[in-house]
C-alpha positions in Angstrom: -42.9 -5.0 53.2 -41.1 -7.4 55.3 -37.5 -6.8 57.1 -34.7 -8.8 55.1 -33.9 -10.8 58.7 -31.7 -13.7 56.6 -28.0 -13.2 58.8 -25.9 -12.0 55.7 -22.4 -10.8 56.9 -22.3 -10.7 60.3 -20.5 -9.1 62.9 -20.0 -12.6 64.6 -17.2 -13.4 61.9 -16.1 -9.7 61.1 -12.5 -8.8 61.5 -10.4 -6.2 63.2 -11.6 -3.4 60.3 -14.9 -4.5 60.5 -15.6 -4.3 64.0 -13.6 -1.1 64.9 -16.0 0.7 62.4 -19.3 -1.1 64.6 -17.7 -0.3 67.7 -17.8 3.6 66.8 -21.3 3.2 64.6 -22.4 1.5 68.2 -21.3 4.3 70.6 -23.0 6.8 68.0 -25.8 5.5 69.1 -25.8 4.9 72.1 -25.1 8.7 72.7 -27.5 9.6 70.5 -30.5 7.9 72.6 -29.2 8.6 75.8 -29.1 12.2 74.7 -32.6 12.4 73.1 -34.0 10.9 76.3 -31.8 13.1 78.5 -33.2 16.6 76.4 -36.8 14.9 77.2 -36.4 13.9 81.0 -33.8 15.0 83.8 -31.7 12.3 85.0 -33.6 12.5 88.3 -36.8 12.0 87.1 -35.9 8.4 85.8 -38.1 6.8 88.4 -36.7 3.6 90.4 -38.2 0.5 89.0 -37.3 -3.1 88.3 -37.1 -2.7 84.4 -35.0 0.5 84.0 -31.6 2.0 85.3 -30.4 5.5 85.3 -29.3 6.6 82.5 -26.0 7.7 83.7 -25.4 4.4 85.5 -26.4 2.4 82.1 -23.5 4.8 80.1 -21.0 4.3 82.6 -21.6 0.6 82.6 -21.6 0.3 79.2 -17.8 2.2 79.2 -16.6 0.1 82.1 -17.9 -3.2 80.6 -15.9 -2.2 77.8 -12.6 -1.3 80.0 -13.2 -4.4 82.4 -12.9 -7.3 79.5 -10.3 -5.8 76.5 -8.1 -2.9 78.9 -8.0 -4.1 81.9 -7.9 -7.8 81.1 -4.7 -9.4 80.5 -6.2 -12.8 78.9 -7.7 -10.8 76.4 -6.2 -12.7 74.0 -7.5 -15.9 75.1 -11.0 -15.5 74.1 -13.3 -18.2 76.3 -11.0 -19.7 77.2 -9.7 -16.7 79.8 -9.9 -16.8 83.6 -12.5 -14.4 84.5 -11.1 -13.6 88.1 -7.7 -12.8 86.8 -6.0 -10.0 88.7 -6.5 -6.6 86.4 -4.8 -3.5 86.9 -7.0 -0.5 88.0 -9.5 1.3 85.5 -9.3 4.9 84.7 -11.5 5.5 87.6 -10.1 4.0 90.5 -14.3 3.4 92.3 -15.4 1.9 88.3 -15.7 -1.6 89.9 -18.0 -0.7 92.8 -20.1 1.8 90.7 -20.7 -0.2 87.3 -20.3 -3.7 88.3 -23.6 -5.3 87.6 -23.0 -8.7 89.1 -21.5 -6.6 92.9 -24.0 -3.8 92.5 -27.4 -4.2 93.7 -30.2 -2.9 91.2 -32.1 -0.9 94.0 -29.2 0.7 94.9 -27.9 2.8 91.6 -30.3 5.3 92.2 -28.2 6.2 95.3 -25.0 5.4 93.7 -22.4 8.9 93.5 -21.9 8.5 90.4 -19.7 11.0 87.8 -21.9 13.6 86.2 -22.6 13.5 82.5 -19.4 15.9 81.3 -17.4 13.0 83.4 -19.1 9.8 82.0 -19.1 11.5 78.6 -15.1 11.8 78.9 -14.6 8.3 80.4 -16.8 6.5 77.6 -14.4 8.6 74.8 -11.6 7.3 76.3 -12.4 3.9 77.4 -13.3 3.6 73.3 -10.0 5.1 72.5 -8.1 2.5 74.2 -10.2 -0.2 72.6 -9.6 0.9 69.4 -6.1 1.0 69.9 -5.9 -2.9 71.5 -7.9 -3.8 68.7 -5.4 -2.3 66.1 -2.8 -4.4 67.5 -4.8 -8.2 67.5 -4.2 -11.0 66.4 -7.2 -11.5 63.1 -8.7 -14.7 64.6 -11.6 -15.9 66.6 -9.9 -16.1 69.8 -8.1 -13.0 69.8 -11.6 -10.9 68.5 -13.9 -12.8 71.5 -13.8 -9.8 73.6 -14.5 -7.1 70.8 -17.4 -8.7 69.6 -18.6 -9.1 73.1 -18.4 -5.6 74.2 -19.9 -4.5 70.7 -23.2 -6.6 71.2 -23.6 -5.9 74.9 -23.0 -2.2 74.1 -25.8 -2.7 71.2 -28.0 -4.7 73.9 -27.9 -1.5 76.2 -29.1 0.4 73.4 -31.9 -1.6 72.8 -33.1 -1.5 76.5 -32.4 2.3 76.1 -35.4 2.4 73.0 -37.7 0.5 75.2 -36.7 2.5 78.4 -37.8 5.6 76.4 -41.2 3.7 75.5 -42.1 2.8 79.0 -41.2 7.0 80.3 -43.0 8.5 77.1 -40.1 9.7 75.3 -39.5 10.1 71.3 -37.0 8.5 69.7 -37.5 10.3 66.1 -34.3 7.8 64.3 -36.6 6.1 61.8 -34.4 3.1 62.2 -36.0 2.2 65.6 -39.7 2.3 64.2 -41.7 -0.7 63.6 -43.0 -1.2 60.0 -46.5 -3.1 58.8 -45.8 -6.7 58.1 -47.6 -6.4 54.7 -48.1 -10.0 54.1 -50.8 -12.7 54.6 -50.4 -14.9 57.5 -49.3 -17.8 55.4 -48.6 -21.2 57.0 -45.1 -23.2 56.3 -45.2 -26.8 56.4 -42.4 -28.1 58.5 -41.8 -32.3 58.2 -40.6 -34.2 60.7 -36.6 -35.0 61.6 -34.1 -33.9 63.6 -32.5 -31.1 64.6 -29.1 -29.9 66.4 -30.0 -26.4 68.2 -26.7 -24.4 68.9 -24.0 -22.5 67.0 -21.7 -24.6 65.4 -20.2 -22.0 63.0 -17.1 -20.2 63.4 -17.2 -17.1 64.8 -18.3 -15.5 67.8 -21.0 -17.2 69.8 -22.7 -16.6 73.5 -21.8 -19.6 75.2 -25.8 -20.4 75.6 -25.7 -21.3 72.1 -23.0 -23.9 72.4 -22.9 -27.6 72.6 -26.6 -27.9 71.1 -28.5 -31.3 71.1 -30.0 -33.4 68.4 -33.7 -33.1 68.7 -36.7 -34.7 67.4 -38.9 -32.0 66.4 -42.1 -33.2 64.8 -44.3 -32.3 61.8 -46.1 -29.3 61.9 -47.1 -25.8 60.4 -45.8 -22.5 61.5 -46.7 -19.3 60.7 -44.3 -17.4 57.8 -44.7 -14.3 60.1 -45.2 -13.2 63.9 -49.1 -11.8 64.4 -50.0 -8.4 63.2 -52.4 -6.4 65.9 -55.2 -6.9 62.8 -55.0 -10.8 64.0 -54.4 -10.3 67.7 -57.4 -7.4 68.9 -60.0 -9.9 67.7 -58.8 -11.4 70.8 -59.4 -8.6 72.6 -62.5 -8.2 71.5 -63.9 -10.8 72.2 -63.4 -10.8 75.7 -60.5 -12.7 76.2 -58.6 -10.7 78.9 -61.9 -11.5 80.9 -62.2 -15.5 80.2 -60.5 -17.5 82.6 -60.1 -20.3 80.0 -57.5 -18.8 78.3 -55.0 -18.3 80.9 -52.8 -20.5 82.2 -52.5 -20.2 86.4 -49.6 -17.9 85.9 -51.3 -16.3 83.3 -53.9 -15.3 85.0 -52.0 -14.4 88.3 -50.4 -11.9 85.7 -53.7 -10.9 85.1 -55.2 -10.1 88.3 -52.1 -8.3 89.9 -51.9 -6.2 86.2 -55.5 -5.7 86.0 -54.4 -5.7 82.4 -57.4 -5.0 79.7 -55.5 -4.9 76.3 -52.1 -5.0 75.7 -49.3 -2.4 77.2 -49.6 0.5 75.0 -53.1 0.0 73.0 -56.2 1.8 74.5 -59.8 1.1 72.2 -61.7 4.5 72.2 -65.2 3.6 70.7 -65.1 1.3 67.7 -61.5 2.4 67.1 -58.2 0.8 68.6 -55.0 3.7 69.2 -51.6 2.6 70.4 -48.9 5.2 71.9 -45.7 5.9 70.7 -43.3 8.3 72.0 -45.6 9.1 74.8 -48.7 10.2 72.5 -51.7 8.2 71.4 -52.5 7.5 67.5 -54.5 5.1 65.5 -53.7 1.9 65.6 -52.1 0.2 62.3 -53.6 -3.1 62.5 -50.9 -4.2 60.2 -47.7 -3.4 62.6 -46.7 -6.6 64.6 -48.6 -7.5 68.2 -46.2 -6.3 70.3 -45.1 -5.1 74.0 -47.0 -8.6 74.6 -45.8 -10.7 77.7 -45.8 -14.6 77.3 -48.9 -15.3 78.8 -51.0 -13.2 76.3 -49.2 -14.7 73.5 -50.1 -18.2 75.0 -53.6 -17.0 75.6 -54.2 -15.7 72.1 -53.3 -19.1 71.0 -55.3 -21.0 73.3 -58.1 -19.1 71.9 -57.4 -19.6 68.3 -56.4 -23.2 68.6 -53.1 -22.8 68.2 -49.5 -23.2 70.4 -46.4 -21.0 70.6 -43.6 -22.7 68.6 -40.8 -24.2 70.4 -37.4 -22.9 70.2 -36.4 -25.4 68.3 -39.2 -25.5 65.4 -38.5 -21.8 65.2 -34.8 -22.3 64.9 -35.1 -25.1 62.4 -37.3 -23.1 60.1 -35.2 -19.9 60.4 -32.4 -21.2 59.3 -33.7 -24.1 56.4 -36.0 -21.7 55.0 -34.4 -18.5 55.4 -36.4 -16.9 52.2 -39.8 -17.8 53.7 -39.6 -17.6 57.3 -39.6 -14.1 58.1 -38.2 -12.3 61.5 -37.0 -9.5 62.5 -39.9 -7.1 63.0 -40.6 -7.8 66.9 -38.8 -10.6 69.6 -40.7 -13.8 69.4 -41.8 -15.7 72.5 -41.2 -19.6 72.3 -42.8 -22.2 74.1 -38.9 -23.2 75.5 -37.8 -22.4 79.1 -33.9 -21.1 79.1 -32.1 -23.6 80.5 -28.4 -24.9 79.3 -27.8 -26.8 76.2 -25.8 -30.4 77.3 -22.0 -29.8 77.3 -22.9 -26.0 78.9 -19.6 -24.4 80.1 -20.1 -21.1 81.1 -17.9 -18.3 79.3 -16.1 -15.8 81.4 -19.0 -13.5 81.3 -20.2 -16.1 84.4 -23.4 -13.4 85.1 -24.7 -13.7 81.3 -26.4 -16.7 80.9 -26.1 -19.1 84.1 -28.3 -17.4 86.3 -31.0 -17.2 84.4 -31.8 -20.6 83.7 -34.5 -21.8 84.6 -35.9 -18.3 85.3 -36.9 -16.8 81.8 -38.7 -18.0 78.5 -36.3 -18.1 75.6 -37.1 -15.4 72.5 -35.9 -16.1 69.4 -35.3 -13.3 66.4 -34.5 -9.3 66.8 -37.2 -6.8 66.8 -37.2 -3.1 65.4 -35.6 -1.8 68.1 -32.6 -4.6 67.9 -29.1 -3.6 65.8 -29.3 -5.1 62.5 -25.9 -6.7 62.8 -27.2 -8.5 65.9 -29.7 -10.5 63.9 -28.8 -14.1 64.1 -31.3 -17.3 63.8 -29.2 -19.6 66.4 -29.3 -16.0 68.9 -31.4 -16.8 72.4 -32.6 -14.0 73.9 -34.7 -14.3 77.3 -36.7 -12.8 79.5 -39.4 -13.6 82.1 -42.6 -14.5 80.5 -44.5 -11.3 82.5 -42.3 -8.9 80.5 -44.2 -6.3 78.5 -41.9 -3.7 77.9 -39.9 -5.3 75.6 -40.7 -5.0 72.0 -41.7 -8.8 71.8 -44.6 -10.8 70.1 -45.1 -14.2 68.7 -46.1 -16.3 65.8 -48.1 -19.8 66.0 -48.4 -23.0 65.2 -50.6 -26.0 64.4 -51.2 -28.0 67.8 
């Protein structure tokens, strides 16, 4: 059976009650991932690569992200519309800044980093929550006053996602059967989408990443797109056939992926014989060909399409259909590549979190959706995630549609 994706409730518009219960549910998780990697792997073994972090950095990030925006900042209370550079008072540890700082602190160098030992960042995380909880008892209920909550609650529940794929890409289990992906169960039905226009961007009340502000009216044209994102039962036939081997399918970058990958099959998936297996928690199984495609980069899910005469949707078809036909456009069970590079919406003004979106632009691919390893309160149809399109470590796949 399908995920229920449609947004429901959502912690975008939840009040002071509401969110100091996510804030805790969050950092019950995130402790409980970190510590089911950190019984699996020693810290030091984490090895240095361009994808991943140490796991000790990531948690005292997480904390000090948290400390940095609500307890430290005094326009707190002005949502957006606060100065980032605003003089703060010191954190509770006086070298946070040049430890956890991810726009200051160059990536290569957190390996190196002297950072606190676990019994330390375990102490500072419970009491960096503490003092959130407390500020947050004494806000203002409005949309303003609640920016920085809900900020620190989905870029704590963003780490934790990167933590679940972290612990795919080093081989560890994560037994939590919330972060498991499920068979799709359905046919690959087609929805007919008309022609007409359509504003991309949040124009709700509530929280919303300033990326998703200030959309434009598009024209987005008539077409069909599939109800669901491809299940490996519709994407190995690909494989089969040859298709990592025909240049014809691959775009130039594509297949400059290709050659410095020497990719086969996709990240994870390994045919023994007639028979496909795909590993999970670091050990090989048989392959259900009814989970969702995923841990696919761009450029397979473009190639896969040029080979079944089909395109990846744009950003805003998928958009459009998400949110007009919420009951038969299913998402949810993996991130979905789009055919959109992430650039600015017209009207951009960058929030005070200047690093989140800005730089990126005209670097990554835009993903729409959530995927099984994404917080369920995180699901939102106007959401843009992105990454660049050679990522395969993230839990992402695709659905099509009609040139």
């Amino acid at each position: 059976m399908l995920p229920d994706t449609r947004p429901g409730p959502t912690i975008r518009t939840a009040g002071a009650s509401a969110l100091a219960a996510a804030l805790r549910a969050s950092r019950d998780d995130t402790l409980a991932t970190f510590a089911a990697c950190a019984r699996q792997r020693a810290e030091s073994r984490v090895p240095q690569r361009e994808a991943l972090n140490p796991p000790l950095w990531e948690l005292g990030h997480i904390g000090w992200f948290q400390e940095f925006w609500l307890a430290r900042n005094p326009q707190r209370g002005l949502g957006a519309a606060a100065d980032p550079d605003v003089p703060r008072p010191p954190g509770l540890r006086p070298d946070a800044d040049a430890l956890y700082d991810s726009s200051r602190v160059p990536h290569a160098t957190r390996w190196q980093l002297p950072l606190p030992d676990a019994a330390a960042t375990h102490e500072d995380l419970a009491r960096q929550l503490a003092q959130t909880l407390a500020l947050l008892g004494e806000a203002d209920d409005d949309d303003r006053a609640l920016y920085f909550f809900r900020l620190a609650l989905l870029h704590e529940d963003m780490h934790h996602e990167a933590a679940l794929y972290m612990a795919q890409s080093l081989g560890l289990a994560i037994a939590d059967p919330r972060w498991q992906p499920r068979p799709l169960g359905e046919v690959r039905a087609a929805l007919a989408l008309e022609a007409g226009a359509w504003r991309l961007g949040h124009q709700e009340a509530g929280f919303a990443f300033d990326n998703e502000r200030e959309g434009a009216v598009v024209a987005v044209p008539a077409t069909e797109i599939d109800r669901r994102v491809l299940c490996w039962g519709e994407y190995l036939p690909f494989v089969e056939a040859g298709g990592y081997r025909e240049p014809a399918w691959w775009s130039e970058a594509g297949a400059a992926w290709l050659a410095a990958t020497q990719a086969s099959s996709p990240r994870y998936t390994r045919r023994l014989g007639p028979a496909w297996q795909l590993q999970r928690h670091g050990r090989w199984s048989p392959l259900d060909p009814a989970l969702p495609a995923c841990h696919l980069s761009a450029f397979e899910a473009e190639a896969w399409c040029r080979w079944a005469g089909r395109r990846l949707p744009t950003e805003a078809e998928w958009e459009r259909a998400a949110v007009q036909h919420p009951g038969a456009f299913a998402w949810g069970a993996v991130w979905e590549w789009t055919a959109s590079a992430f650039a600015p919406y017209p009207g951009f003004a960058p929030h005070p979190y200047r690093d989140y979106s800005a730089p990126w632009f005209g670097s990554r691919r835009v993903l729409r959706g959530a995927s099984f390893m994404t917080q369920p309160r995180m699901h939102h149809p106007r959401y843009r995630n992105f990454f660049a399109p050679d990522r395969n470590d993230v839990p992402a796949g695709f659905r099509s549609c009609r040139p």
